[in-house]
C-alpha positions in Angstrom: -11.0 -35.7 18.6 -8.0 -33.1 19.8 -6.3 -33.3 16.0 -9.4 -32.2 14.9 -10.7 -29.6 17.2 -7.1 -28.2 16.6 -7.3 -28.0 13.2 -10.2 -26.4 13.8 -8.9 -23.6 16.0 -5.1 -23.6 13.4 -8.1 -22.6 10.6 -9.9 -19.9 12.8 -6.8 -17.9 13.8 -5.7 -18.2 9.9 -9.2 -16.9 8.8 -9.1 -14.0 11.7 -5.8 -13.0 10.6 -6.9 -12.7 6.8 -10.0 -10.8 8.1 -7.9 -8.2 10.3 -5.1 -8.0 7.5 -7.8 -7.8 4.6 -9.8 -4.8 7.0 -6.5 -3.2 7.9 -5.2 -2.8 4.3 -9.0 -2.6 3.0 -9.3 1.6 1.7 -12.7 2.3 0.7 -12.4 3.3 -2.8 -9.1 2.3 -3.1 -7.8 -1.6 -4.5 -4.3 -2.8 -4.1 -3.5 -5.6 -7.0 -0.4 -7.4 -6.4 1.6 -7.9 -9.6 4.5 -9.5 -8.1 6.4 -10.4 -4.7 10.3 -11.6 -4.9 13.1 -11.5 -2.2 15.6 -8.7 -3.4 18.6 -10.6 -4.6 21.3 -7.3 -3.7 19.8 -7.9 -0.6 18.3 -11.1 0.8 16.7 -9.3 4.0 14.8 -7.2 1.6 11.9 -7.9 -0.7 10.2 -6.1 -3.9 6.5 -6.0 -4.0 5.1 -4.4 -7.5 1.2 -3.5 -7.7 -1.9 -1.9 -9.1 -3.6 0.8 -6.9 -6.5 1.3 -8.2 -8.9 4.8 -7.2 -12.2 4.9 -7.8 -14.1 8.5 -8.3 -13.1 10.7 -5.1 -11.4 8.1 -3.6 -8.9 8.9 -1.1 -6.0 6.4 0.4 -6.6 7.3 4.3 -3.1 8.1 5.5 -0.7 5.4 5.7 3.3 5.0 4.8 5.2 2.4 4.1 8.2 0.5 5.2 11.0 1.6 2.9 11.3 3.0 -0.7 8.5 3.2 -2.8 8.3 4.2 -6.2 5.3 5.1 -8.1 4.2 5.8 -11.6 0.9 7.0 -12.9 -1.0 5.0 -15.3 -4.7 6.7 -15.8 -6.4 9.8 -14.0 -5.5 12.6 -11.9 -4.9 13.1 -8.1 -2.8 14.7 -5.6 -0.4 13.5 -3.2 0.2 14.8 0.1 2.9 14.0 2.6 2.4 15.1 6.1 4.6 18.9 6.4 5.3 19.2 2.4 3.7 20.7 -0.2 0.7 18.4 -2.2 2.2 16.9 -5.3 -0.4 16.9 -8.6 -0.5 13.7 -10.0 -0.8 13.1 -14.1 -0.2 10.2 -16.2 3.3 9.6 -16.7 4.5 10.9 -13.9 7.0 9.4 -11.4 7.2 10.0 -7.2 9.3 8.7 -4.7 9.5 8.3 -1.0 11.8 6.9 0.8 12.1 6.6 5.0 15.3 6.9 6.4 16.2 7.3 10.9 14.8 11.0 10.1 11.8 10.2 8.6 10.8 6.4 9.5 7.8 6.7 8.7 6.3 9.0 5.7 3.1 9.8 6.2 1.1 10.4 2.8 -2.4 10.2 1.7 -2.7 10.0 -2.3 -6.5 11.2 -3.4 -8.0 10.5 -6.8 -9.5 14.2 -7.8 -11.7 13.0 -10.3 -15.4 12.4 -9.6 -16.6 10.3 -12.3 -13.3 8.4 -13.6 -11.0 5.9 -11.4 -7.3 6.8 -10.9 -4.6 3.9 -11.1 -1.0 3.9 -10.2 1.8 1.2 -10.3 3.7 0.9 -7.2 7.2 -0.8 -6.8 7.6 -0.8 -2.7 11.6 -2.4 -1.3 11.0 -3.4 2.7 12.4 -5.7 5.0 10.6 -9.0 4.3 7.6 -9.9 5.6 6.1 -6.2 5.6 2.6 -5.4 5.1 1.9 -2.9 1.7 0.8 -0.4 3.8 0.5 0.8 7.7 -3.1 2.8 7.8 -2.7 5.3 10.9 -6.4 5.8 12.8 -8.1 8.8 10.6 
């Protein structure tokens, strides 16, 4: 009877946790695809994560940063990104951005918004972070 009551309880702490991750990384408007996750072989404390963001009309990111470098290249629409104390960036098919933290700037705070209100946006998104790092940290709006 113990084996199963804690299997029961392993199963509801693994089914919170999804919740809580899924709500935490959960934009409205705004769907993460990943493409593909792989230790970084040049550095085996690192890992790549490559995926879609994709914008609906209006939609906004929230502010959040992420844990490292991250590179990103637009596929379809138009937006505009904004990092906390720099200029907004227009956003266009074809174009490329970068961010990278570093001790100075540990955490980048951005917030990418799709300026279109009646077509999605979608971006590709190549992040490099310590293993085991979430896509994104969403700070409290």
């Amino acid at each position: 009877m113990k084996l199963i009551s804690a299997k029961w309880a392993a199963w509801l702490i693994g089914a919170v946790a999804l919740w809580i991750a899924g709500s935490v990384l959960a934009q409205e408007g705004l769907t993460r695809t990943v493409l593909m996750k792989k230790d970084l072989e040049a550095d085996p404390k690192k890992e790549v994560t490559v995926f879609i963001a994709e914008y609906k009309p209006g939609a906004k990111s929230g502010k959040h940063y992420h844990p490292g470098q991250e590179f990103i290249y637009v596929l379809e629409g138009q937006g505009v990104m904004e990092e906390v104390g720099k200029p907004p960036v227009e956003m266009k098919p074809g174009m490329l951005l970068y961010f990278q933290s570093d001790p100075a700037n540990p955490a980048y705070v951005h917030e990418a918004t799709n300026l279109n209100k009646t077509a999605g946006m979608k971006l590709i998104v190549t992040l490099i972070t310590e293993k085991g790092q979430p896509l994104a940290y969403p700070l409290k709006q």
